[in-house]
C-alpha positions in Angstrom: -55.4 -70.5 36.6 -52.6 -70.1 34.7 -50.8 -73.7 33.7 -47.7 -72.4 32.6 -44.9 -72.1 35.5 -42.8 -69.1 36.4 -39.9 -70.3 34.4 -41.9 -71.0 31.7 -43.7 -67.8 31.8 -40.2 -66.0 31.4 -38.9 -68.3 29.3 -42.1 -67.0 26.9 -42.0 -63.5 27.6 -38.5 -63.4 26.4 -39.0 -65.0 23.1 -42.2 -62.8 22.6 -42.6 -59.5 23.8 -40.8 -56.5 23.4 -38.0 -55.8 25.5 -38.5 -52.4 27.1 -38.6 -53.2 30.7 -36.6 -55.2 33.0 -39.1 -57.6 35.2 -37.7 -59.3 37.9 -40.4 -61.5 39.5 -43.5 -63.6 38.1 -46.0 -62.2 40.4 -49.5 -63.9 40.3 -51.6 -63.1 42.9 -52.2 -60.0 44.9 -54.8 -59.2 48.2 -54.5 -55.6 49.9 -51.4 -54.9 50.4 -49.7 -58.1 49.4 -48.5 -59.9 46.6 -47.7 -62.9 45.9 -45.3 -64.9 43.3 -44.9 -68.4 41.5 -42.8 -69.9 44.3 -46.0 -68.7 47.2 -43.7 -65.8 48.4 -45.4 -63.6 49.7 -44.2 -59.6 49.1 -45.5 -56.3 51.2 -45.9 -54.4 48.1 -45.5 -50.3 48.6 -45.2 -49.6 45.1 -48.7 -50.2 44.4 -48.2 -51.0 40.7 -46.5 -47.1 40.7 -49.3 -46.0 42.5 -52.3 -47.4 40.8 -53.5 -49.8 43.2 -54.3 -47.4 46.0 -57.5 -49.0 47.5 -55.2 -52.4 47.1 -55.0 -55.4 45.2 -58.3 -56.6 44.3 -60.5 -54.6 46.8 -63.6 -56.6 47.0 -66.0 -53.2 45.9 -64.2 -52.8 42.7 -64.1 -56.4 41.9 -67.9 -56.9 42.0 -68.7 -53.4 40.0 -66.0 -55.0 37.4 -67.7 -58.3 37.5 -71.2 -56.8 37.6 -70.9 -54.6 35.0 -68.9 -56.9 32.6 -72.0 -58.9 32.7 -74.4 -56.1 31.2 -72.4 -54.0 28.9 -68.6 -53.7 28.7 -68.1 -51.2 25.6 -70.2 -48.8 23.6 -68.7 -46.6 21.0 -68.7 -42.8 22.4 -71.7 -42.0 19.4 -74.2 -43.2 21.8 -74.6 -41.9 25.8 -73.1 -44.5 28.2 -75.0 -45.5 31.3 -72.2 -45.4 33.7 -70.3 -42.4 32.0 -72.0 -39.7 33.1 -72.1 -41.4 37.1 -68.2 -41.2 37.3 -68.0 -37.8 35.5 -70.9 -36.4 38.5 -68.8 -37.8 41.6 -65.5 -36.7 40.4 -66.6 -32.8 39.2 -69.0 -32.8 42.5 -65.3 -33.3 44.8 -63.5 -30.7 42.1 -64.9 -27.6 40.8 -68.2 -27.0 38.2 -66.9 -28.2 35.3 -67.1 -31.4 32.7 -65.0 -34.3 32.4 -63.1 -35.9 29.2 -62.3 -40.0 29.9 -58.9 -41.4 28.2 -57.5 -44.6 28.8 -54.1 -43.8 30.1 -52.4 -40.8 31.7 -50.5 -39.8 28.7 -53.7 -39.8 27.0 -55.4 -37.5 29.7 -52.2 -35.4 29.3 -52.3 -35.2 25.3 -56.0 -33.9 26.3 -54.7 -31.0 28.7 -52.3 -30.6 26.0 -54.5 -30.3 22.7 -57.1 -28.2 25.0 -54.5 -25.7 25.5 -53.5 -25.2 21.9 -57.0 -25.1 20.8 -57.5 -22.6 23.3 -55.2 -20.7 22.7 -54.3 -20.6 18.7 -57.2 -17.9 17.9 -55.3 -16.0 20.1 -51.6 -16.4 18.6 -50.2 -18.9 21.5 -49.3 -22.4 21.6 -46.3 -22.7 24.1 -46.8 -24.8 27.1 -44.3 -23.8 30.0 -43.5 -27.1 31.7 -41.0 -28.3 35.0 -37.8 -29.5 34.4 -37.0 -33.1 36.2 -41.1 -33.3 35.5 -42.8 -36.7 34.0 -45.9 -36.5 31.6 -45.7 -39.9 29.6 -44.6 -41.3 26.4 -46.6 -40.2 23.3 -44.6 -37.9 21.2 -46.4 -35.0 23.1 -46.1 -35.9 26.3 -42.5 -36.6 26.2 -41.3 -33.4 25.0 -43.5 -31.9 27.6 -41.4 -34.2 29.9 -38.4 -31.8 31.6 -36.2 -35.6 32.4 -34.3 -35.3 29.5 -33.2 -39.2 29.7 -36.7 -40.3 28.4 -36.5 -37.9 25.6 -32.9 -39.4 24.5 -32.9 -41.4 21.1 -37.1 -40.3 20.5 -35.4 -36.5 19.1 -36.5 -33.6 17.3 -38.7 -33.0 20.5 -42.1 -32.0 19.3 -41.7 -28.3 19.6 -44.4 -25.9 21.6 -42.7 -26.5 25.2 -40.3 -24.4 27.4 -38.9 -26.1 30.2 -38.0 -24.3 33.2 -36.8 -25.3 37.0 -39.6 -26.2 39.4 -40.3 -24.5 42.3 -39.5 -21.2 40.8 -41.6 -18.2 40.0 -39.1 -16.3 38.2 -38.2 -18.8 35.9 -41.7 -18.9 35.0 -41.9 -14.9 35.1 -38.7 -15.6 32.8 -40.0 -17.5 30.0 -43.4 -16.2 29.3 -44.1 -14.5 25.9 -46.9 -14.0 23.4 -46.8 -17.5 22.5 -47.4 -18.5 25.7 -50.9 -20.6 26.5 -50.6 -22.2 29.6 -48.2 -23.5 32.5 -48.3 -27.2 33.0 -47.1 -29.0 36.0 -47.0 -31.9 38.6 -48.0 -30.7 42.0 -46.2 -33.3 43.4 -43.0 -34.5 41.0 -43.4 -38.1 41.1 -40.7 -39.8 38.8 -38.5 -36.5 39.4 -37.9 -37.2 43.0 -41.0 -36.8 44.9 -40.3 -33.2 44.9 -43.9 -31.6 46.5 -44.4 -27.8 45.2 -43.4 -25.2 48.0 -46.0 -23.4 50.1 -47.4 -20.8 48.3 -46.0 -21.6 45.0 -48.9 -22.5 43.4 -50.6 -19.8 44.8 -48.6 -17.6 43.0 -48.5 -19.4 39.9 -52.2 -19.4 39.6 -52.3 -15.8 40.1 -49.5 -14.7 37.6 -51.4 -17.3 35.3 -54.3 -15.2 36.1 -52.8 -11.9 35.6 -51.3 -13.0 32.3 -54.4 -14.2 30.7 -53.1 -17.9 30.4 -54.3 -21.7 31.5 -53.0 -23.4 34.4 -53.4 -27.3 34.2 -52.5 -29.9 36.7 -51.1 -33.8 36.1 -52.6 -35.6 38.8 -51.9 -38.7 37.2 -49.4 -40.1 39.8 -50.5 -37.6 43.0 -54.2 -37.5 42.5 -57.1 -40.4 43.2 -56.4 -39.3 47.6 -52.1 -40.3 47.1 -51.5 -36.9 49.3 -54.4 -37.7 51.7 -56.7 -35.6 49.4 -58.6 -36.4 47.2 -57.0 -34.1 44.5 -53.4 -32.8 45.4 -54.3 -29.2 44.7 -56.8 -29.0 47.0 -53.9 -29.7 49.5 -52.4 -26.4 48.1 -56.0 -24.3 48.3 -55.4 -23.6 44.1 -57.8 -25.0 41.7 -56.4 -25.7 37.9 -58.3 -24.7 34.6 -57.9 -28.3 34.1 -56.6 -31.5 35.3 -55.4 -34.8 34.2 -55.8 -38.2 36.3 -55.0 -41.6 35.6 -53.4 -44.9 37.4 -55.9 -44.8 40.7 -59.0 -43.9 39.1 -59.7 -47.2 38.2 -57.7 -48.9 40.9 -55.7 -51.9 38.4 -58.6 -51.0 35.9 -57.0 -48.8 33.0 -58.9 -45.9 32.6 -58.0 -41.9 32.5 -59.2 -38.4 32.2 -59.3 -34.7 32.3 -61.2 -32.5 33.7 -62.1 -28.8 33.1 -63.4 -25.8 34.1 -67.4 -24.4 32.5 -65.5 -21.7 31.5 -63.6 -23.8 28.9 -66.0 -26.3 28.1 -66.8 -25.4 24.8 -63.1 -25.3 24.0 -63.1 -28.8 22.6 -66.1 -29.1 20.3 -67.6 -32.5 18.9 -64.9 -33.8 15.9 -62.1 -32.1 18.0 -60.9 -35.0 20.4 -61.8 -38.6 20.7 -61.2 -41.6 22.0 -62.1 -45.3 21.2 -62.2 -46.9 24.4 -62.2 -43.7 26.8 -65.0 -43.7 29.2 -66.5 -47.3 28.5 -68.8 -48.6 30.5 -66.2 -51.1 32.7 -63.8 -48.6 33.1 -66.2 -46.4 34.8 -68.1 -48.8 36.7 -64.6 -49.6 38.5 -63.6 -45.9 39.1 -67.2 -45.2 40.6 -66.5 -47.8 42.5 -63.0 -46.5 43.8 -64.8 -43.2 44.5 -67.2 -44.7 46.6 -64.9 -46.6 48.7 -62.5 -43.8 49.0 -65.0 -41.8 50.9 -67.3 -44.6 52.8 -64.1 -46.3 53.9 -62.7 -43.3 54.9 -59.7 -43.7 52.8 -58.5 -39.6 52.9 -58.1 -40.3 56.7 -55.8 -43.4 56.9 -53.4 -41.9 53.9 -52.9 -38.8 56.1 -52.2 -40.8 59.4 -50.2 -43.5 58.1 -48.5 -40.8 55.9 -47.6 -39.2 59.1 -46.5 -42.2 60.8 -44.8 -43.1 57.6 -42.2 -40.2 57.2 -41.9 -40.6 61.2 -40.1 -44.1 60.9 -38.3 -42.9 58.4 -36.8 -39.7 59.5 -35.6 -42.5 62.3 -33.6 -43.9 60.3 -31.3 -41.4 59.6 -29.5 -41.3 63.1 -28.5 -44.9 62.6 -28.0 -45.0 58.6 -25.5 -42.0 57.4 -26.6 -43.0 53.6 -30.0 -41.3 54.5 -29.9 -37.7 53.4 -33.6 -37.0 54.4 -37.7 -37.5 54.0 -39.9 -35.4 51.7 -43.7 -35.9 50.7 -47.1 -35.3 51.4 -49.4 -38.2 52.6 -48.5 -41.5 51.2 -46.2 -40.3 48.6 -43.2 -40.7 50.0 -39.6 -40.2 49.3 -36.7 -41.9 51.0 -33.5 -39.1 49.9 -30.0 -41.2 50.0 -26.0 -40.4 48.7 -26.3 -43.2 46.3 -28.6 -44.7 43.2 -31.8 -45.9 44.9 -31.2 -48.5 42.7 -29.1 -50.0 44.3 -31.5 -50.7 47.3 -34.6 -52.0 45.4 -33.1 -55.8 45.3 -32.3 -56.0 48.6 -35.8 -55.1 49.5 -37.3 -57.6 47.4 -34.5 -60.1 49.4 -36.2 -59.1 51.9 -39.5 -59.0 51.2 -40.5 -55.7 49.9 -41.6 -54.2 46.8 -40.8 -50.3 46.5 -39.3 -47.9 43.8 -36.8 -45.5 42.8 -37.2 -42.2 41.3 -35.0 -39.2 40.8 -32.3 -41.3 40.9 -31.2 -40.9 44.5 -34.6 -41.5 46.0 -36.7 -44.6 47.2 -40.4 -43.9 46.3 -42.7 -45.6 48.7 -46.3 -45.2 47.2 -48.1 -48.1 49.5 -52.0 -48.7 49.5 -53.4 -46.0 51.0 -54.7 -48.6 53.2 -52.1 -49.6 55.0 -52.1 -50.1 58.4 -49.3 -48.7 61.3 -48.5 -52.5 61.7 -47.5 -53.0 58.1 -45.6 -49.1 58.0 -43.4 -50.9 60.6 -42.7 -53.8 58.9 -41.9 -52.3 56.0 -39.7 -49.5 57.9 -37.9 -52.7 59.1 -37.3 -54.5 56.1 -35.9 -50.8 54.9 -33.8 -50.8 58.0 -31.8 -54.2 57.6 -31.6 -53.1 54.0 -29.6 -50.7 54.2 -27.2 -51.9 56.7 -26.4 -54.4 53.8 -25.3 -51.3 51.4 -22.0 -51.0 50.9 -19.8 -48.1 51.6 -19.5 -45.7 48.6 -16.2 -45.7 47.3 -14.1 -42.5 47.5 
């Protein structure tokens, strides 16, 4: 246990690391979908450390593969074959397509993957453009942030690593638009998370998969923030019936543990060759013991099942709040990714939820993300619904 106190622990995180968030509270404990600070307060947390935690905090199953497997053999240098590595790469290709995996540390990292694969794909050939989504998030490496269509992360980090064309989301033509010989592949969010929890349309990706097709170039998915069951499948594509050439996934997959990865088709497996990508700690053996782990659970615990019920029962709640709140503009998302549309700065709502009791997000600037465990229960939806409720009668009027 930690012998510092909350003040102190502020007091020292001020004076020595870097300043590039904002924290507000010390938390020290979490259990399911709780968390807890330095005072005892206890928080309903539907944030889920930006949806990482989707089993919750501290899920007893990943705990003990953690604990068991820190015992036996926590890293080995990717030069030698892993005994866990191969497990986690089986049950996540057996719920995807036939295939092989890569295994990053991070979701930029998986990202930078999808990203080198499709310029060493495609060079031979003359193209190294990436078509990308405006309002879309991909990380914070160099790469990743020019492939990143929010222009206010790219601010200040300038000359954007060239190779990307941004164009709206949600819109064929755009894409029909921008395609030329350079072109290697389309990259996108299924689900825009820090955009606005903007899902694709019906039958977009359908047709993006086949003008990909037609055109002879890769399609590749960031399921970092929708992926790991947030949309009440296991992958969100398989929501929308399209598979990817490849895929990234992060946050979830290890459930708190930090572990990432891509994954892609047979027919590109030979794309990246031994000396072509690498990474120190990708795929070691604690990393993957605690994402087999959160596989496991997902489907003996029926997992899939809760996020699409309590997803339901979710946007329900919600969508009831509108009648009584005239700041609520609407409800958008797809199984527990969740967005909360109002006329204002969601901003402006997150500390009066955590007056209240409740941890959530903003995104797109007008939006409240919701991104609870995705094993929550209808009791806890309410409560939370309610904390939103007497939150929002405490906004203010917007000024004219």
């Amino acid at each position: 246990m930690n012998a510092y106190s909350g003040e102190q622990l502020v007091t020292l995180h001020k004076k020595y690391v870097l300043n590039t968030y904002s924290p507000e509270l010390v938390f020290v404990k979490g259990a399911g979908v709780h968390l807890w600070d330095d005072t005892g307060r206890q928080y309903l947390d539907f944030a889920a450390g930006i949806s990482v935690s989707n089993l919750g905090h501290c899920h007893p199953a990943v705990v003990q593969a953690i604990a068991n497997q820190a015992a036996s053999l926590m890293h080995l240098s990717n030069l030698y074959y892993n005994p866990v590595q191969p497990l986690l790469a089986e049950k996540l290709l057996q719920h995807a397509f036939d295939g092989m995996a890569f295994f990053a540390n991070s979701g930029a990292e998986a990202n930078e993957g999808l990203i080198k694969l499709a310029r060493k794909w495609g060079n031979p050939k003359g193209k190294n453009e990436i078509i990308v989504m405006e309002e879309s998030f991909h990380g914070r490496t160099l790469a990743t942030l020019a492939a990143t269509g929010r222009k206010k992360y790219r601010e200040g980090f300038e000359p954007d690593m060239p190779g990307f064309v941004h164009v709206p989301f949600n819109d064929l033509e755009a894409i029909k638009s921008a395609i030329g010989p350079q072109t290697a592949a389309v990259m996108l969010e299924p689900i825009q998370g820090e955009g606005g929890i903007i899902p694709a349309d019906p039958g977009y990706l359908k047709a993006v998969r086949a003008f990909c097709d037609e055109k002879g170039i890769l399609l590749l998915f960031d399921e970092v923030q929708c992926g790991m069951g947030r949309t009440g499948y296991l992958f969100a594509w398989q929501g929308y019936g399209v598979e990817p050439d490849a895929f990234s996934l992060a946050k979830a997959l290890g459930n708190g543990f930090p572990i990432g990865a891509f994954l892609v088709r047979r027919s590109l497996v030979d794309v990246l060759g031994p000396g072509t990508h690498a990474s120190t700690f990708g795929g070691n053996p604690l990393g993957c013991a605690a994402a087999c782990a959160v596989l496991d659970t997902i489907h003996k615990e029926h997992v899939l099942a809760n996020c699409v019920k309590q997803g339901h029962y979710l946007k329900e709640k919600l969508q009831s709040l509108a009648a009584r709140h005239p700041c609520v503009k609407g409800v958008r998302g797809r199984g527990l990714m969740i967005g909360l549309l109002l006329d204002r700065p969601a901003s402006s709502l997150l500390p009066l939820l955590r007056a209240q009791g409740l941890i959530a997000l903003s995104a797109g600037e007008k939006v409240l993300r919701l991104l609870p465990p995705l094993i929550v229960t209808a009791g806890q939806v309410d409560e939370a619904v309610g904390m939103i409720d007497r939150a929002l009668t405490k906004l203010p009027p917007l000024a004219d």
